[in-house]
N, C-alpha and C positions, 0 to 999 in steps of 0.2 A: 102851638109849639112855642117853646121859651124864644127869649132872643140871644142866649147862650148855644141851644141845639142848632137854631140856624148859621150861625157862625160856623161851628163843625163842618156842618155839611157843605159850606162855600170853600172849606180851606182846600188845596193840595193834598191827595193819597200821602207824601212824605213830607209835609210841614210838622214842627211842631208846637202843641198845642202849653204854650207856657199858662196860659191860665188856668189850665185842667191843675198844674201842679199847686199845691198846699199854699195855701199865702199868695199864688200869681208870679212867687219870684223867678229868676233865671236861672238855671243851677250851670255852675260853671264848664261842665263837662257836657252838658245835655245837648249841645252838634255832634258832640262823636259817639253816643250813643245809637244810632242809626247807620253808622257810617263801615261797620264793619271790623273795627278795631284798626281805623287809619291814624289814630293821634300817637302822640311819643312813644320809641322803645321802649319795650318792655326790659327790665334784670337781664334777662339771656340775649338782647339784644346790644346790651352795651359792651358786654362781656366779650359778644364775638368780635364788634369793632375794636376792643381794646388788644385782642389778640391777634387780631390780621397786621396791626398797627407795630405790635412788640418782635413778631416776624420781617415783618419789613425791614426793619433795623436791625434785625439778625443777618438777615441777607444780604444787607447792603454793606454791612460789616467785613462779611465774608467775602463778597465780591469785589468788596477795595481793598481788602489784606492780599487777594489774590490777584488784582492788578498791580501792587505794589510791588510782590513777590515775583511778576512778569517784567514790571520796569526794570527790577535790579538785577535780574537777570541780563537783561539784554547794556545794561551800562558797562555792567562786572562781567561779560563772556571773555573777555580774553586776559583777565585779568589773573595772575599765576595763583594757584591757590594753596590757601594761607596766608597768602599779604592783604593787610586790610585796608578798607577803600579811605583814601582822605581824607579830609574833610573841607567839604565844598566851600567853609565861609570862616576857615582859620586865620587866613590873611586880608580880610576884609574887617576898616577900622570899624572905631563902633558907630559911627554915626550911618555908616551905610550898611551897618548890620540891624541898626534901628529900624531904618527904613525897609528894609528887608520883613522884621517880624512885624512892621505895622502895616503889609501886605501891599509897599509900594514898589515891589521890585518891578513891573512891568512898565510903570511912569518913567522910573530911574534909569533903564536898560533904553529906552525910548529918548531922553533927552542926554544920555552919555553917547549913543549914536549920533543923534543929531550933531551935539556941541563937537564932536571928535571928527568929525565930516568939516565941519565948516571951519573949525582950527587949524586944517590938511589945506583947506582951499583956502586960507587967508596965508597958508605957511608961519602960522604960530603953533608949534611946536613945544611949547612950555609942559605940559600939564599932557601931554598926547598920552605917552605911553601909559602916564597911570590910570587915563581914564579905559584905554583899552585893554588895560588888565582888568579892570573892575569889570568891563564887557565880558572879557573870559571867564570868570568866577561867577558872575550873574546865570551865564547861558554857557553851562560846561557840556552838555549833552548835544549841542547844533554843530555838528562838522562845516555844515557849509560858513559858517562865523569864523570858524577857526584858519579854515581854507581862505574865507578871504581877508582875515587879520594880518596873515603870513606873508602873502602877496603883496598885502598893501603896502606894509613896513620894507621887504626886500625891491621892491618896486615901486612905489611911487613915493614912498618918505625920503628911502636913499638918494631920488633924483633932484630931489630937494638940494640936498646938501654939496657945498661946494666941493669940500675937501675928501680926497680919497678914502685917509683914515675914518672921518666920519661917515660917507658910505659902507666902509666896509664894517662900523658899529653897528648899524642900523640893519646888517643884513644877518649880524652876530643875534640881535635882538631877537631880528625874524625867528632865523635856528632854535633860540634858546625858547622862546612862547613856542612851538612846537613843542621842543619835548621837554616842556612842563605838562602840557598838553597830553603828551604820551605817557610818562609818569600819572598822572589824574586818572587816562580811559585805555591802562597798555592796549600796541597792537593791532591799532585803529588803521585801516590801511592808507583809508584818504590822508590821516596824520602823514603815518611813516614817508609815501611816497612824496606828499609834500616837503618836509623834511629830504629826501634825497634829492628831488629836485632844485633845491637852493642851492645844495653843496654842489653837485657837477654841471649844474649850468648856470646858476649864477655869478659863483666862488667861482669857476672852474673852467668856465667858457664865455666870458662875457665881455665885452667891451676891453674890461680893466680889469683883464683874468690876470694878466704879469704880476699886477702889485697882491691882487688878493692869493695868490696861489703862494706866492714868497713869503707873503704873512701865513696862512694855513703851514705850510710845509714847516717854519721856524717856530711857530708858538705851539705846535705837539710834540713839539721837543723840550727836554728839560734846561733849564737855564745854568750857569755854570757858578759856583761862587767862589771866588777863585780869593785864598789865605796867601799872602804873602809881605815880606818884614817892610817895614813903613820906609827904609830905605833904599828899595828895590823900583821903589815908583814912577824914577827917571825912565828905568831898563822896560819899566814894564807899559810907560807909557809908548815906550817908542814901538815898541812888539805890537802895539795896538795899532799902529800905525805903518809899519812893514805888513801887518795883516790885509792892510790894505778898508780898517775899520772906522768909523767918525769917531773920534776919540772924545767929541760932548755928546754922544752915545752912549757911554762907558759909565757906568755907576760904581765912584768908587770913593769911599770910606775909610776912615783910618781909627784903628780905636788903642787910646792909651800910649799914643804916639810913638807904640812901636810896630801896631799891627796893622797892616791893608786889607781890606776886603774889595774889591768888584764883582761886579755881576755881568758876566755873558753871556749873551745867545750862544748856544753849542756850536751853530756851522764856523759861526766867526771865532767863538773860542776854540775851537782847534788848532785852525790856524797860527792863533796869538800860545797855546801852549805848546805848539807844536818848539818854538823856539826860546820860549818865556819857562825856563825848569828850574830845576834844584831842588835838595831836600828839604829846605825852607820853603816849597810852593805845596799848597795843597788847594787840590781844585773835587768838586761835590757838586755831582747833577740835582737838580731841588726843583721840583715840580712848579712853576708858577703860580700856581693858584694859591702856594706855602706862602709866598710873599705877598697877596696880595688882601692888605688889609679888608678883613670881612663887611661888608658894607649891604643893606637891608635895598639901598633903592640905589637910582642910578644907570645907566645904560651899562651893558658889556661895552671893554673897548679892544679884547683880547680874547682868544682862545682858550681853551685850559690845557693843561698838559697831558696828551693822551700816549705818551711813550714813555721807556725808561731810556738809560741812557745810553744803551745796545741797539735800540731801537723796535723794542720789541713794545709791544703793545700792553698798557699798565693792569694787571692782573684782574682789577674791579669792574674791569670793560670787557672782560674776558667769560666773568663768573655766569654758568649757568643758574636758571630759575626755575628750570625744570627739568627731568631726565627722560633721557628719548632711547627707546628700544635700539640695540645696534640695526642698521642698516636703514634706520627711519631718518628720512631727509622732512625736518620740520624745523621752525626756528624754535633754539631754544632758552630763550631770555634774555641773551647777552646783547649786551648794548651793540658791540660792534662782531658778533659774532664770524663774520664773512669776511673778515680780514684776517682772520689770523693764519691762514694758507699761504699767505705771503711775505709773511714775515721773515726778516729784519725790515725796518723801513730804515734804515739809518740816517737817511738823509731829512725826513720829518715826513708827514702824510700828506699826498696828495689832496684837493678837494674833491677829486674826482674820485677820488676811492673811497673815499667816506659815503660821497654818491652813491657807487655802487654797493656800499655795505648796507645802504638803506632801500635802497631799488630792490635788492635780494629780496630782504625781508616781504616788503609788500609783494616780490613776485609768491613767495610762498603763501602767504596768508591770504594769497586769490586761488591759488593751486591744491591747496593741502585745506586752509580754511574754507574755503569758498566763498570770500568774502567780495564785494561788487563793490567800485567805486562809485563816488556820485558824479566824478564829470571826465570820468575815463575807460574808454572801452577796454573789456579785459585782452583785447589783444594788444593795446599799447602797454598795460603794466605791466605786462608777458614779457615784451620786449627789450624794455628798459633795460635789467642788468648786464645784458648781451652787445646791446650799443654804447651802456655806459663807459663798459669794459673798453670796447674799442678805441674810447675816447682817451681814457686814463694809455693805452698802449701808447696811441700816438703822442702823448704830452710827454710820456718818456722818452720816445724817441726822442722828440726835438732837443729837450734837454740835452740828453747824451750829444748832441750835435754841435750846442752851445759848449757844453764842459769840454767837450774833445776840439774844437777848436780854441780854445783858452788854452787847453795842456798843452797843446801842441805849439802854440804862438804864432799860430795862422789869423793872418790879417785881411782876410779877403772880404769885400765890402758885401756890403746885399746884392748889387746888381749880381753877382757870381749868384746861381742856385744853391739851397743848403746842402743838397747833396754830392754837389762836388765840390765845395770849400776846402775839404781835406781830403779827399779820394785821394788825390797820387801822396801821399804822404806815402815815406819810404819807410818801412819795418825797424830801420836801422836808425832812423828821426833820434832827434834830443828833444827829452822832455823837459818842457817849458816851468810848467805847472802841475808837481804830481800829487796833490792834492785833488787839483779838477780834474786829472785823467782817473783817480778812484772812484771819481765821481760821477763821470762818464762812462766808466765801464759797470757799474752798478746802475746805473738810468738803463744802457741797452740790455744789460740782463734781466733786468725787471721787465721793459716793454717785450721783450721775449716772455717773460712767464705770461704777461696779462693778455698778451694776444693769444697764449697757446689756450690760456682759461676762457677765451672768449667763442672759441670754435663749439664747445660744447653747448655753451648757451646759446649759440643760435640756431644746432641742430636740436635742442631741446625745442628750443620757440616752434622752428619749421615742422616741429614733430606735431605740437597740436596747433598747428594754425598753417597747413599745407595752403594756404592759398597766397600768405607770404613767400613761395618758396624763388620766384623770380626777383623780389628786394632783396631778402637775404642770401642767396647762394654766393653773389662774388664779393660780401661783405664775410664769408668762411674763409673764401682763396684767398682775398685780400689779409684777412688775418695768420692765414699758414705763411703767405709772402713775407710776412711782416716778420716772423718766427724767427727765419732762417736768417734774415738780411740783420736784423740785430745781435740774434746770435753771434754770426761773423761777426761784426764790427765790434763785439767783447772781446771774440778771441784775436781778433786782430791788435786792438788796443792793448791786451796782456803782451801780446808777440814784443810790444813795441818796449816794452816795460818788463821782458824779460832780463833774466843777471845773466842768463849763457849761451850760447848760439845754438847750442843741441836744446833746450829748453823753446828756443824760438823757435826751432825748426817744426817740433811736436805741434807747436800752438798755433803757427800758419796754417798746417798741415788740416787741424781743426778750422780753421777759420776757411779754407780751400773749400771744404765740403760743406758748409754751409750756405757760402756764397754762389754754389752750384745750385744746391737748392731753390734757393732764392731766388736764382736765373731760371730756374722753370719754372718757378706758380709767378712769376714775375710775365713770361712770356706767355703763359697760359691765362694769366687772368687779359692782357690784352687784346690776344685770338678770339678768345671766349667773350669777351663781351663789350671789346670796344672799338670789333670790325663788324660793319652793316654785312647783312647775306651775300647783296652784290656783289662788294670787294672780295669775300670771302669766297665766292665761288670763282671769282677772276684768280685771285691766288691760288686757287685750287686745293681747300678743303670747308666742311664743314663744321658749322662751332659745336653739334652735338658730339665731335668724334676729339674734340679735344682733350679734354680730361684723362682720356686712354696714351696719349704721347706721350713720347721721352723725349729729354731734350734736343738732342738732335734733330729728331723731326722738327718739336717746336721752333728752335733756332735757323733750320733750313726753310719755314713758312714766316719766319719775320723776312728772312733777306729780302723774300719775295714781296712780302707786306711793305718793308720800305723802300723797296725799288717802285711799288706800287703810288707810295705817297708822292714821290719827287717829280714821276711823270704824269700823273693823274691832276695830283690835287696842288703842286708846284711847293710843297712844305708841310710840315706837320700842323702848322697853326691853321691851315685851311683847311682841313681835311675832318670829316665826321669826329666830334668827339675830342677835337685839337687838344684842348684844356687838361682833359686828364691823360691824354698819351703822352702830353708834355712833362706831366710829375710821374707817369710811370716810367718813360724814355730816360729823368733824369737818374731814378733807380737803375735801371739795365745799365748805364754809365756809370757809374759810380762804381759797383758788383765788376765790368769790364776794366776799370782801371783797377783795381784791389786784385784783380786775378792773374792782370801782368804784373802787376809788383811782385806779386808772393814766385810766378815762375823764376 
């Protein structure tokens, strides 16, 4: 046997034999020849991965067009259609629009937070707002950013600041980034309710609700520009000044030395035209934002003008943006839609109505949209327009309290209670001030309209949220009380400002039967819910049977009730409850003296 066949016969069944092959050489392929066909794809191998490859891209295509078309969706759902969406990066300069397409917005958004945090806690203030505008333009789609943009500027910027005015800029700001904000994503409810929550409780009940309520109510009104001859200016200075007005307050201009111009706030310029006339004066309400030079950056330090000079509400805040089937209760675009039920305002707008014009809204867009807040249960945005309301009644009243003790020239200090400051005022009274008595009788007929609007919204509330029905039931009584007891005190105030006797007779005659009124949900809200069972069953009756009395009844279970307090509990102020039967007791007084006057 050669020494070639023994080799063979030592190798491995699946070796193989390179020296069998021609020459000995290796041939390049000659491992996968045994192997089955495991080396490289073949043509229809490449083909198919190049086509699973070209679908995938198809797909992925389609399934980002159609996330895309689900994001814009849910940006754009409330947004009125046909108006087109913004554009997110109009007002951002170039250098942070650079940094945007060089894919650093997430760095940038990360250290404009930072630097605008610790510029808050060092109270450097420079540069704040611009940087948290570029945060809202950065991250327009994060409610909870905006939510807490809002808060921070109307609460913790404004405590910063010393001065009133510049508080009350800083809370203008807050407002105004909202609804930029709502203009950008209409309808948003977290937005809106935000937004209404600044106007009636911060504007509106707050600390330093006097000063901002006085600014709101004057600057939605229009300003006055009042033409008169450049030698008039002695006469016209001192008008300013019988007005009772700061005459370096007064903006006033002379042009071509024979003509004047000033500028006044409407409440104070009536006053001042009331006695400042002639054919040579010409006075032209002029919206303030007409005058006030257009300017790109800057804080607000002022309101814009949202009335005309009747006091009706300016027509562009009125326009709808969308049309609603008759009988469909949905909002329908208008900025301040839910105020115009009460129009005139003539005296300027509440903050707290604007409140409520915004509370509305988000009540509907939880009710009708179904939209969820992110840090409010929908029983509180339910509630909101209902309580607002109540709120904006009551600031009328007091109002009317103030104005009608001005007309009247009643001096009585605070120790006295408001409610009997002017009670025995005699029908027959010299008006003081008849200016503040228009004034005051247009306060109490308004807190009459807004209480009587506010019964329905809390029988709407108690309707879907019956578990509220023991908070809200004597926050209804309390408002019918409110109805009638304001009511009266208009027609009393007219009586008073009657031209004839037969005239005042009618108007008392009204005011009698109001103030009746007002004497039973007065006595019935105190039976019903500010006598414990105890006392109630020692007086002998029970509070479920109250509602069904007439007055008499009710009147003959007070006798008993305060015969009750004098020998039980030795005074009103000890007695369950002292605090509020003390401000109901001063109503029942008040109602009892106006009722011997008018006999």
């Amino acid at each position: 046997m050669s020494t070639q066949q023994q080799q063979q016969q030592q190798m491995p069944p699946d070796a193989v034999n390179y020296a069998s092959r021609p020459g000995g050489a290796r041939h390049p392929s000659g491992p996968s020849e045994n192997r089955g066909g495991g080396g490289a794809p073949g043509p229809r191998g490449r083909a198919g991965i190049v086509t699973t490859l070209v679908l995938a891209l198809l797909l992925s295509a389609v399934l980002q067009q159609v996330a895309f078309s689900y994001r814009s969706a849910a940006i754009n759902r409330n947004r009125p259609e046909g108006s087109p969406a913004p554009s997110r990066l109009a007002n951002l300069d170039s250098f942070s629009l650079a940094l945007l397409l060089g894919g650093l917005r997430g760095p940038l958004v990360m250290f404009l937070w930072t630097n605008s945090e610790s510029q808050k806690s060092e109270k450097d203030l420079e540069s704040f707002d611009t940087q948290v505008e570029l945060i809202r333009l950065l991250q327009p789609e994060f409610d909870t950013v905006h939510l807490f943009q809002m808060w921070n500027k109307a609460y913790n910027i404004s405590a910063q600041l010393a001065s009133l005015s510049n508080k009350y800029a800083a809370i203008l700001d807050a407002i105004e980034y909202g609804q930029r904000t709502d203009r950008a994503n209409p309808n948003d409810i977290n937005i809106v309710t935000s937004i209404g929550g600044l106007y009636a409780d911060k504007l509106g009940n707050s600390s330093e609700k006097e000063y901002y309520r006085r600014r709101v109510r004057t600057e939605t009104l229009p300003v006055y520009k009042v033409t008169f001859p450049a030698s008039r200016l002695t006469e016209f200075k001192q008008a300013v000044k019988d007005a009772g007005l700061d005459e370096t307050r007064v903006r006033v201009t002379t042009q071509g030395g024979d003509k004047s111009t000033a500028i006044l706030e409407k409440l104070g310029g009536d006053r001042v035209l009331d006695t400042f006339k002639g054919t040579d004066v010409t006075a032209a309400a002029v919206p303030r934002q007409d005058l006030r030079p257009e300017s790109r950056g800057g804080r607000r330090t002022e309101m814009d003008t949202l009335l005309d000079s009747r006091g009706m509400v300016l027509p562009k805040y009125l326009a709808p943006t969308r049309t609603l089937p008759p009988g469909v209760q949905d909002n329908n675009g208008a900025e301040l839609q839910y105020l115009a039920q009460f129009q005139p305002y003539s005296y300027g707008l509440s903050p707290i109505a604007l409140g409520y014009n915004y509370q509305k809204r988000a009540q509907v867009l939880a009710r009708v949209g179904r939209q969820k807040h992110l840090q409010l249960s929908d029983m509180v945005v339910d509630n909101q327009p209902a309580l607002t309301l109540r709120a904006w009644s009551d600031e009328e009243w007091e109002r009317g309290r103030r104005f009608e003790q001005r007309a009247l020239g009643n001096t009585a200090g605070e120790n006295v209670p408001r409610e009997l400051r002017t009670s025995t005022t005699a029908p027959q009274s010299n008006i003081v001030d008849r200016i503040a008595l228009d004034q005051a009788i247009f306060s109490y007929d308004r807190a009459s309209k807004v209480a009587a609007a506010a019964v329905p919204e809390f029988l709407g509330h108690i309707h879907l949220y019956p578990s509220g029905i023991q908070n809200y039931a004597s926050h209804v009584d309390n408002a019918k009380a409110i109805v009638h007891l304001t009511a009266a005190d208009a027609w009393y105030l007219q009586a008073i400002a009657a031209a004839t006797p037969e005239e005042r007779k009618a108007l008392l005659g009204q005011a009698k039967a109001e103030y009746l009124q007002a004497q039973r949900w007065f006595d019935a809200l105190v039976l019903a819910y500010y006598v414990d069972d105890p006392d109630a069953a020692a007086v002998g009756y029970t509070r479920a049977k109250v509602p069904g009395m007439n007055l008499d009844q009710l009147q003959a279970l007070m006798v008993k009730w305060n015969q009750r307090v004098q020998s039980v509990y030795k005074g009103l102020d000890r007695s369950p409850h002292g605090e509020d039967l003390k401000e109901y007791n001063d109503n029942l007084r008040r109602i009892a003296d106006r009722l011997n006057l008018i006999k």
